[in-house]
KOLVOLUM-528614 format. One line per field, with one value per residue (C-alpha): residue in one letter; residue number from 1; z, y, x; chain. Coordinates in Angstrom, 2 decimals, decimal comma, padded with zeros to 5 digits. Each point is the difference from the previous one (the first is absolute). Last residue first. Example, Ala and Ser with C-alpha at 12.3 -4.5 7.8 and 13.67 -1.06 7.14 Angstrom:
// KOLVOLUM-528614
residuo	[S  A]
num	[2  1]
w	[007,14  000,66]
v	[-001,06  -003,44]
u	[013,67  -001,37]
cadena	[A  A]
This chain:
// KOLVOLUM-528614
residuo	[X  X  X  X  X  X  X  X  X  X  X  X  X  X  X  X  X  X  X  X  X  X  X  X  X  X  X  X  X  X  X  X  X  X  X  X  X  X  X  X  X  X  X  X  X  X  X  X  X  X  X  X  X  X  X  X  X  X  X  X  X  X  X  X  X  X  X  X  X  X  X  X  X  X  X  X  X  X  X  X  X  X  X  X  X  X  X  X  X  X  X  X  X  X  X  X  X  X  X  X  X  X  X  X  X  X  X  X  X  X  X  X  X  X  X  X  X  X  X  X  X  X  X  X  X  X  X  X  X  X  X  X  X  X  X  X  X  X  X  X  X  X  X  X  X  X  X  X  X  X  X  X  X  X  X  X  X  X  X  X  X  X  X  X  X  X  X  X  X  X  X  X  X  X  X  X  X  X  X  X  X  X  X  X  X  X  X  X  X  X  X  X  X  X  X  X  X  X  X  X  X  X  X  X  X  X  X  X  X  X  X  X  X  X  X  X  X  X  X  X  X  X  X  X  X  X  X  X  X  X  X  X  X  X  X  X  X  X  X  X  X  X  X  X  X  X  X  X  X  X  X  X  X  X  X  X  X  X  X  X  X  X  X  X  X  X  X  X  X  X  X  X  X  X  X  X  X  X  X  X  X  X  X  X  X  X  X  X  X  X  X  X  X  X  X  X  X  X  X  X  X  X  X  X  X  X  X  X  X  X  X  X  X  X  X  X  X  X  X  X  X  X  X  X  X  X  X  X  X  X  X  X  X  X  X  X  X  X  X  X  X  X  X  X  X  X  X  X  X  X  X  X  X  X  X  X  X  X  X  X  X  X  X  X  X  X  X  X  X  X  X  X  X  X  X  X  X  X  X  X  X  X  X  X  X  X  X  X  X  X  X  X  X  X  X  X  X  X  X  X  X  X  X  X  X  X  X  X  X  X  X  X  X  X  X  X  X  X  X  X  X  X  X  X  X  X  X  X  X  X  X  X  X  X  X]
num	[435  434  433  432  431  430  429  428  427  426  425  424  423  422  421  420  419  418  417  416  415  414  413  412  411  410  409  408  407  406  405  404  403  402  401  400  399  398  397  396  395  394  393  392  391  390  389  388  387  386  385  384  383  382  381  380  379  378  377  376  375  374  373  372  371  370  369  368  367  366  365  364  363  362  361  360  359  358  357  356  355  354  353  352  351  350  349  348  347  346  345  344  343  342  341  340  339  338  337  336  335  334  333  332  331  330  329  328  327  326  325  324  323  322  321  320  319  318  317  316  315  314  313  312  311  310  309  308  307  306  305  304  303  302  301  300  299  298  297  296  295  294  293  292  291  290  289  288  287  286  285  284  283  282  281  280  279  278  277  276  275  274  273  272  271  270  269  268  267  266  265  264  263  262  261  260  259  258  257  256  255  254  253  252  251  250  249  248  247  246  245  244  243  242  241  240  239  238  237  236  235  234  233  232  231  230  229  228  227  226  225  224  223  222  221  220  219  218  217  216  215  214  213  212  211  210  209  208  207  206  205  204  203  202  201  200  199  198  197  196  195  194  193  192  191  190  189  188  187  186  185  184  183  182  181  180  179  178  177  176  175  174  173  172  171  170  169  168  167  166  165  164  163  162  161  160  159  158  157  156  155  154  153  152  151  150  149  148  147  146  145  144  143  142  141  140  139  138  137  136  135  134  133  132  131  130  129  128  127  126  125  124  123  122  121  120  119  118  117  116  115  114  113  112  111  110  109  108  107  106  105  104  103  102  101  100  99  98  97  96  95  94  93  92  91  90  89  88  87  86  85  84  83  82  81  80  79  78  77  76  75  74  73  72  71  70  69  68  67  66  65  64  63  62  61  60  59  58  57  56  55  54  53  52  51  50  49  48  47  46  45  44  43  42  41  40  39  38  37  36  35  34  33  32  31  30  29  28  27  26  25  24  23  22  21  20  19  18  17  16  15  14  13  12  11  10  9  8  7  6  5  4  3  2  1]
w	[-014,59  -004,05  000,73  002,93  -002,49  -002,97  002,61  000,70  -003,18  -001,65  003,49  -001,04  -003,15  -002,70  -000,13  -003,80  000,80  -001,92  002,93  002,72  003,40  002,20  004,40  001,40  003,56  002,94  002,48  -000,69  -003,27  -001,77  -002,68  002,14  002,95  002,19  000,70  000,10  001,13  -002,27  -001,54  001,48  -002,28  -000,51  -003,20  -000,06  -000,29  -001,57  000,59  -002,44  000,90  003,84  002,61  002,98  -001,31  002,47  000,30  -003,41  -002,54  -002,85  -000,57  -003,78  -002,03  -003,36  -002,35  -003,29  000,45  003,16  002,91  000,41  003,53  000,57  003,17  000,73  002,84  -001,41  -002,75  -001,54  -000,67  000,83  003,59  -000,03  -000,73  -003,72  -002,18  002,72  -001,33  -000,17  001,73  000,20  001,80  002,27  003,70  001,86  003,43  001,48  001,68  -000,20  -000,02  -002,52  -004,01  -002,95  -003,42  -003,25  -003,12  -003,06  001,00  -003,58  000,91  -000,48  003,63  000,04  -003,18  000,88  002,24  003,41  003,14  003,33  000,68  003,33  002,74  002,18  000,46  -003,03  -002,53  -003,31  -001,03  -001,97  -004,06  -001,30  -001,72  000,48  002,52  -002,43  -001,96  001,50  001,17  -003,78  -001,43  003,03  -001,58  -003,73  001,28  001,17  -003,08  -001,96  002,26  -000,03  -004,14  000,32  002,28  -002,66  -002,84  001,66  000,54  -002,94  -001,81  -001,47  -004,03  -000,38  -001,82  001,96  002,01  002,48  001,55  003,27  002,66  000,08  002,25  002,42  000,11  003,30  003,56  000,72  -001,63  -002,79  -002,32  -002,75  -003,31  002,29  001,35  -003,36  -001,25  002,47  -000,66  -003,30  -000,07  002,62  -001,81  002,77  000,38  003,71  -000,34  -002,61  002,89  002,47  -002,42  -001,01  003,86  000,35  -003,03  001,51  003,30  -001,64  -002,84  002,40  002,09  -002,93  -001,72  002,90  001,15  -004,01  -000,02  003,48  -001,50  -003,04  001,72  002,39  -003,40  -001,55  003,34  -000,15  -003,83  000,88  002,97  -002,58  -002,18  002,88  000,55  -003,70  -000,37  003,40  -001,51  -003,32  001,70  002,11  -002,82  -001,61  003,04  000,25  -004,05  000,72  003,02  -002,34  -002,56  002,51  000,76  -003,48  -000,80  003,39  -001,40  -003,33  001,06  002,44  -003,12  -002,15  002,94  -000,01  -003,80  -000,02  002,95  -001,92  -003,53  002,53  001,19  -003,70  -001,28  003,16  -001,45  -003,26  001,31  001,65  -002,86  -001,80  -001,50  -001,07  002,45  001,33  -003,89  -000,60  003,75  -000,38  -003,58  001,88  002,67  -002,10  -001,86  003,52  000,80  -003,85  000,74  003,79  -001,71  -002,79  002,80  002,14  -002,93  -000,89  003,51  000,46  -003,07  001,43  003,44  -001,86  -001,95  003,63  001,71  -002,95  000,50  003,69  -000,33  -002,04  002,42  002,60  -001,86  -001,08  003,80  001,36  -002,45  001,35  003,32  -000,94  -001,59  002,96  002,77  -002,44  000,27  003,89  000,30  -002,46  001,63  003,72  -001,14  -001,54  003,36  001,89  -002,48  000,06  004,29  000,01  -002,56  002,39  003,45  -001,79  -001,44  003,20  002,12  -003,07  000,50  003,79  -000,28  -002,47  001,96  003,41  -002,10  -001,90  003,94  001,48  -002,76  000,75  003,67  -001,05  -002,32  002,90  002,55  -002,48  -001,15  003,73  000,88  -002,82  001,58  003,70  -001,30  -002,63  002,37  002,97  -002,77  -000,91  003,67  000,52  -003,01  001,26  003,11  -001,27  -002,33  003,60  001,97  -003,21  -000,75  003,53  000,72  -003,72  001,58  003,47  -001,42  -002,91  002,97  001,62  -002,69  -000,30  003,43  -000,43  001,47  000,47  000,86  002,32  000,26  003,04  -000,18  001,00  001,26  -001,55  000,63  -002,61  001,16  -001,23  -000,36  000,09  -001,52  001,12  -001,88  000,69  001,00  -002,92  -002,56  000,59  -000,04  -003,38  -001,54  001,18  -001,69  -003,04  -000,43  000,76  -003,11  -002,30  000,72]
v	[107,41  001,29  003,57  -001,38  -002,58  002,56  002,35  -002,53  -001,25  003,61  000,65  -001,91  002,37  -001,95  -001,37  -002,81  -002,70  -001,93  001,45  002,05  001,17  002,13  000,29  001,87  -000,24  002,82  001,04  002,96  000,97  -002,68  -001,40  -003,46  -000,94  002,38  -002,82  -001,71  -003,55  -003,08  -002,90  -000,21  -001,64  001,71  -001,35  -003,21  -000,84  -003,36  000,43  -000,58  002,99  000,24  002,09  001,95  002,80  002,83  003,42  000,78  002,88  -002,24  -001,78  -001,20  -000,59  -002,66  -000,42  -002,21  -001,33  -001,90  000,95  000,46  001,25  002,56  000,54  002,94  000,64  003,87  000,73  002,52  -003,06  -003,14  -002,15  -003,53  -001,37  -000,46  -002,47  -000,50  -002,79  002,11  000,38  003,88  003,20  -001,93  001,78  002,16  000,41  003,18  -000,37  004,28  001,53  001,20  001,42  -001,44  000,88  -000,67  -001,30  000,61  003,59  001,52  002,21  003,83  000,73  -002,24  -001,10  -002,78  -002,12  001,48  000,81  000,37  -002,01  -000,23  -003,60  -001,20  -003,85  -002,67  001,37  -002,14  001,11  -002,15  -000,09  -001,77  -002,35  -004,05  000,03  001,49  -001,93  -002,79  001,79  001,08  -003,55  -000,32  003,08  -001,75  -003,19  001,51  001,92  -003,21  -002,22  002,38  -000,24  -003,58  000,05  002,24  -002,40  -003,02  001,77  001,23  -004,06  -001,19  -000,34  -004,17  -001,71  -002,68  001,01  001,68  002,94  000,16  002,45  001,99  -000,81  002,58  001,70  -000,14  -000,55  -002,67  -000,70  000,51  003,18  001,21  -000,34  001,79  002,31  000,94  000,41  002,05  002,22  000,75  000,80  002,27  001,66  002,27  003,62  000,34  001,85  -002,80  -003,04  001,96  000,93  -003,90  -000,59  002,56  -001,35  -003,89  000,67  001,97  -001,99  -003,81  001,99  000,16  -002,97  -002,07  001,67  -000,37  -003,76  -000,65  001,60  -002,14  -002,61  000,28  000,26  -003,16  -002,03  001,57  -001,11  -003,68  -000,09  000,81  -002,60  -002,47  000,82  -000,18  -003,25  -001,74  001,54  -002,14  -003,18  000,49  -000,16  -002,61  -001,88  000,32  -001,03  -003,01  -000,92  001,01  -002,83  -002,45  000,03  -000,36  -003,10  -001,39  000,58  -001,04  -003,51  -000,16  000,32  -002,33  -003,04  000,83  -000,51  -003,19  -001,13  000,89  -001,88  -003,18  000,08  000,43  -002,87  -002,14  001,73  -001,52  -003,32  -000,37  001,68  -003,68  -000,60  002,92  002,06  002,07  000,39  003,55  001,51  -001,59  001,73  003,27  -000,58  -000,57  002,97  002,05  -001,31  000,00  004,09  -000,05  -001,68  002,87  002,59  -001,39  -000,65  003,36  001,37  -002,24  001,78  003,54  -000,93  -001,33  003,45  001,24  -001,54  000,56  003,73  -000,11  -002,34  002,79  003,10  -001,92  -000,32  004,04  000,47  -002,57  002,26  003,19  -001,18  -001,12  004,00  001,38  -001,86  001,07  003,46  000,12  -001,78  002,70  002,72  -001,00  -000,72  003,33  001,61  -001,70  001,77  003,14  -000,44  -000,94  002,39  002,55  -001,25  000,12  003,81  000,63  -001,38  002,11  003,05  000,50  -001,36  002,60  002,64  -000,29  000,07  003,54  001,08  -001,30  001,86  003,02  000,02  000,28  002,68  001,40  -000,66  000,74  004,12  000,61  -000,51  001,84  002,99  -000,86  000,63  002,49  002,03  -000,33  000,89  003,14  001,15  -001,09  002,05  003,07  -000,08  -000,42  003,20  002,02  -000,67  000,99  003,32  000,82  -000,58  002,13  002,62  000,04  000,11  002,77  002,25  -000,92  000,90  003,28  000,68  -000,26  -002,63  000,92  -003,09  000,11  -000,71  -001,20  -001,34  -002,23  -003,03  000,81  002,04  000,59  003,17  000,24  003,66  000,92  003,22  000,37  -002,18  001,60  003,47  -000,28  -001,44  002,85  002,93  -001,76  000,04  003,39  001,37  -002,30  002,15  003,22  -000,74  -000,72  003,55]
u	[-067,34  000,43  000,97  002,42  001,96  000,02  001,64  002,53  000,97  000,04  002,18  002,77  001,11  001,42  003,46  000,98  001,03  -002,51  -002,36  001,69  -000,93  002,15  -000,41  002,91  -000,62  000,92  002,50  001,71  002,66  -000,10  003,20  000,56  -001,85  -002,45  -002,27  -003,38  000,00  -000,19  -002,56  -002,69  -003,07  -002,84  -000,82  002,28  003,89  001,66  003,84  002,01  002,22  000,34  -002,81  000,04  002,35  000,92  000,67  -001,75  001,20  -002,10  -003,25  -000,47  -002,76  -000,25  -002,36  000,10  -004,05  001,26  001,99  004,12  000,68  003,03  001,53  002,37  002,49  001,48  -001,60  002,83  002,27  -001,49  -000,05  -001,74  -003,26  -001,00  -001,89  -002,68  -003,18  -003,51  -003,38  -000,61  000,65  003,12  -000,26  002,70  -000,32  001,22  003,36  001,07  -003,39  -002,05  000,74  -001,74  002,03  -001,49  002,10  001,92  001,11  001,50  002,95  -000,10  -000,85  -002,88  -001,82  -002,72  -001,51  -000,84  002,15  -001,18  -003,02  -000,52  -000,08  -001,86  000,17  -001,26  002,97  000,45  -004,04  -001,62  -000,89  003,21  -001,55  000,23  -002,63  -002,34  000,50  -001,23  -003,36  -000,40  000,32  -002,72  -002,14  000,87  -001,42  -003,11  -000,68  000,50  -002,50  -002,19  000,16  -000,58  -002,81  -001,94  000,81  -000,41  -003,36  -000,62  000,01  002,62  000,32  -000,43  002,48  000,42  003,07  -002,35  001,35  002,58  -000,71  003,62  002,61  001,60  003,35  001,31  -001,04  002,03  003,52  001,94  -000,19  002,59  -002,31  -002,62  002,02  001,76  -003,63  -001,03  002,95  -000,10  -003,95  000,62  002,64  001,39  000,24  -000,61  -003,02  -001,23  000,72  -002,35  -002,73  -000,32  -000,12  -002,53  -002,03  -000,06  -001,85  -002,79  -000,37  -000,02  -002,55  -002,07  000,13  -000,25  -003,33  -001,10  001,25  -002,22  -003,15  000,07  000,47  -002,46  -002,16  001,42  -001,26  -003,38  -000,41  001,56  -003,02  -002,74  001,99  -000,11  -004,04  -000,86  001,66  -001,79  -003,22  000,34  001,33  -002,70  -002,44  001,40  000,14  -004,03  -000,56  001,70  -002,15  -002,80  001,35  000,36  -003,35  -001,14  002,04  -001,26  -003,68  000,32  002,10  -003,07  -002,35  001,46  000,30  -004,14  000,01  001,80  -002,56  -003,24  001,73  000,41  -003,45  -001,41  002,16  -002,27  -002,81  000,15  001,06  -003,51  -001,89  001,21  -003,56  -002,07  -002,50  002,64  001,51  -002,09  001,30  003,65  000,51  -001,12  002,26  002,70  -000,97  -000,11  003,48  001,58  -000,42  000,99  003,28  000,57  -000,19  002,04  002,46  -000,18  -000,03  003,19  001,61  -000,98  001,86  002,57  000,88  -000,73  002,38  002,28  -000,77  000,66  003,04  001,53  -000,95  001,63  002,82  -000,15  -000,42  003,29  001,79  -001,54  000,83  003,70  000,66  -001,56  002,25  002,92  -000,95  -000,59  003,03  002,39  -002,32  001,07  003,74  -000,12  -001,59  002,63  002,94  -001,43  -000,48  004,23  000,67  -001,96  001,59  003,90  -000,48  -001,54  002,87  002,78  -001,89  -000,06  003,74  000,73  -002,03  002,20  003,73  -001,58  -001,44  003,44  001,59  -001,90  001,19  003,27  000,05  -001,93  002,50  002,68  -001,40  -000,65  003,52  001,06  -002,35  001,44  003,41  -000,38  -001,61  003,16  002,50  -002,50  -000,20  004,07  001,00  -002,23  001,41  003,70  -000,84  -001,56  003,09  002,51  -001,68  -000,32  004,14  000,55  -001,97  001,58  003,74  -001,09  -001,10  003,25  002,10  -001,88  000,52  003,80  001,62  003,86  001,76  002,65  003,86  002,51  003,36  002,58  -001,88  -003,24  -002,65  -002,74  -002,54  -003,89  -000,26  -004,18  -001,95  -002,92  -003,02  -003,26  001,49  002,28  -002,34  -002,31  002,62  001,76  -003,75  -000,49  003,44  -000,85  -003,41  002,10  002,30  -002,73  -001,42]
cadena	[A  A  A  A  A  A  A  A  A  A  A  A  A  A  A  A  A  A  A  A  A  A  A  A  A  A  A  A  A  A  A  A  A  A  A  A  A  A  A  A  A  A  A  A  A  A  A  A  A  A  A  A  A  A  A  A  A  A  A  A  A  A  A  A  A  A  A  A  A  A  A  A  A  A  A  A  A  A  A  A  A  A  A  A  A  A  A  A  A  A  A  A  A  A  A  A  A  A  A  A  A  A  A  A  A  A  A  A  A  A  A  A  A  A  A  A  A  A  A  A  A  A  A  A  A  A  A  A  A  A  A  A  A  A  A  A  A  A  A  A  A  A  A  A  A  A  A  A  A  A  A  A  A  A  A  A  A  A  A  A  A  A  A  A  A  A  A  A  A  A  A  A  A  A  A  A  A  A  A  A  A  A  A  A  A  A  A  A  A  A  A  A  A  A  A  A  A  A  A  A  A  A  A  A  A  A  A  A  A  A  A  A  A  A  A  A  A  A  A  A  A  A  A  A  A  A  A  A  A  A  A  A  A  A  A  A  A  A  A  A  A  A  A  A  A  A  A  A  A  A  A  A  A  A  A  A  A  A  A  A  A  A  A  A  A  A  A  A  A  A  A  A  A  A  A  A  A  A  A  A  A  A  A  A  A  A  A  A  A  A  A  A  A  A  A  A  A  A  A  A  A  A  A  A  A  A  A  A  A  A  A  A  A  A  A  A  A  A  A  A  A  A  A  A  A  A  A  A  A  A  A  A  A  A  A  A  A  A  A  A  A  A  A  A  A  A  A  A  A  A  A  A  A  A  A  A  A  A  A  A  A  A  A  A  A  A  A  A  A  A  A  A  A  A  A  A  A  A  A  A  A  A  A  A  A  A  A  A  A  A  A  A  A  A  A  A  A  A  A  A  A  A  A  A  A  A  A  A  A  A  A  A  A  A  A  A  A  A  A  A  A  A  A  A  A  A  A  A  A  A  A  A  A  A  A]
């Protein structure tokens, strides 16, 4: 049975595939190859299986392409948004300290314009009381003098008749006019006690106004710290996120940037308290801790710069080799493969150590960058930049190459912190889940 199922096979294959003698001649004899129809069967087979394989390589060669390609542009475009928001942030951060600080200056004069009119009150209060201390003495004396009046009067009345009346009434005259001079003196002193009693009064609803206006003023303040407060929270916990993916001690590293920093746009000065001895008020308080998130967002900003969280290859470009163990060997690095010449860009600010040739790398540059890390470029075809040089984020600094131990064209990107490789793309990724 088996033998007349390979009998119709060999029947099949030979009317597809007859058998063929492919004949050698040379210059003193001739020979031939005998293809059987099974050879040829094998022939056409192995030619399908090789067409459709280099179709399927070029489909999935073509898909990493455009998806890497994808992968940068938005990378890319998320870093604008990140760069975009900072700048948002840092102009409103600058408008609200700049209204906090007008309405303090407003509530520092209102407060002092309060504090003189309730001095200038309690004087006027004073005078007022002495006004009417003398007021009450001057009635006394008024009092007393329309008193020796009417017995004057009297005593004139019973001595009219007498000798000397003449004289009497002359003293009477005089007594009439001190006691007319008493009652203008009582009427002036009265008059300028209501006027008193009027700028008192304004005084009084002058102070009630300005604090009115000090309680609005602490409200829009109120209102402005909680706006600040809250975008400042949800700006600052991304970037916190960001450094803590990447395994780095944020506290660490601010405060190597801040010991480190010179320039503008740094570390920023807090509201200074009274030296007095007085606890400061909520509001110092308030502005003070703003003032702290915002300084540890820019502290952020400049670190930022100084980590390796970019992308080395701007152009298109596929991943091809990851960090890890590869054919027994440790691979310290990722590989990015593209075209021969593609720009090469630095991933961080940083000062070049390195750029020459080195065994197994090939052309290699290596750029020293704060917090003890360090990345290196190698297999280039060309180096753009000397050692000593002064590089920034996005920076070119070589060409993408086939040089040294590399077997196509591609970049060997490696990270290390304290010398120590880790795996580039935890900078990377923690970079794109933060923008």
């Amino acid at each position: 049975m088996q033998t007349a199922r390979q009998n119709v096979v060999t029947r099949t294959l030979g009317r597809t595939f007859p058998e063929r003698r492919l004949f050698l001649r040379s210059d003193t004899e001739t020979r031939f190859v005998r293809l059987t129809p099974g050879t040829q069967a094998v022939a056409v087979v192995g030619s399908a299986l090789v067409v459709g394989w280099t179709i399927l390589a070029s489909a999935v060669v073509l898909m990493d392409t455009v998806g890497s390609g994808h992968v940068r542009d938005q990378a890319a475009r998320e870093q604008n948004l990140y760069e975009e928001r900072l700048n948002a942030m840092s102009e409103d951060r600058n408008l609200a300290l700049s209204e906090v600080k007008e309405a303090q200056d407003r509530f520092s004069a209102a407060l002092a314009r309060v504090s003189d009119m309730q001095s200038a009150l309690l004087a006027s209060e004073t005078r007022r009381e002495e006004l009417e201390r003398g007021m009450d003495i001057a009635q006394a004396n008024l009092r007393r003098a329309i008193g020796a009046r009417d017995e004057a009067r009297a005593v004139a009345a019973e001595l009219s008749d007498e000798n000397g009346a003449e004289a009497d009434l002359a003293r009477m005259g005089e007594m009439q006019a001190t006691i007319d001079v008493l009652a203008e003196a009582l009427d002036a002193t009265a008059g300028q006690r209501d006027d008193f009693a009027s700028e008192a009064e304004e005084a009084e609803d002058f102070a009630e106004e300005q604090i009115l206006n000090a309680r609005l003023a602490a409200d829009r303040n109120d209102r402005i710290f909680d706006q600040l407060e809250e975008a400042l929270t949800v700006s600052v916990k991304p970037l916190d996120e960001m450094f803590d993916s990447a395994g780095l001690d944020t506290d660490r590293l601010l405060d190597s940037v801040r010991r480190g920093y010179s320039g503008q746009g740094g570390p920023m000065t807090p509201i200074t308290f009274s030296t007095k001895g007085v606890a400061p008020d909520s509001t110092s308080l308030r502005a003070n801790g703003i003032i702290d998130k915002l300084d540890r967002m820019n502290l952020y900003r400049i670190a930022a710069q100084k980590t390796p969280f970019a992308l080395p290859i701007k152009d298109s470009f596929r991943y091809t080799s990851g960090f890890g163990p590869r054919w027994g060997r440790m691979h310290e690095g990722t590989d990015f493969a593209g075209p021969h010449g593609t720009p090469i860009h630095a991933t961080a600010d940083g000062v070049i150590t390195y750029a020459g040739r080195m065994s197994g790398y090939g052309n290699i540059v290596k750029i020293r960058h704060e917090f003890g890390i360090e990345t290196r470029y190698a297999h280039m075809s060309k180096i753009r930049v000397n050692v000593g040089q002064r590089v920034s984020r996005g920076d070119r600094i070589g060409d993408m190459g086939n040089t040294g131990r590399s077997t196509g064209t591609h970049l060997h990107y490696e990270v290390r912190v304290d010398g120590q490789a880790v795996n580039p793309m935890t900078y990377i990724k923690a970079a794109e889940s933060a923008y």
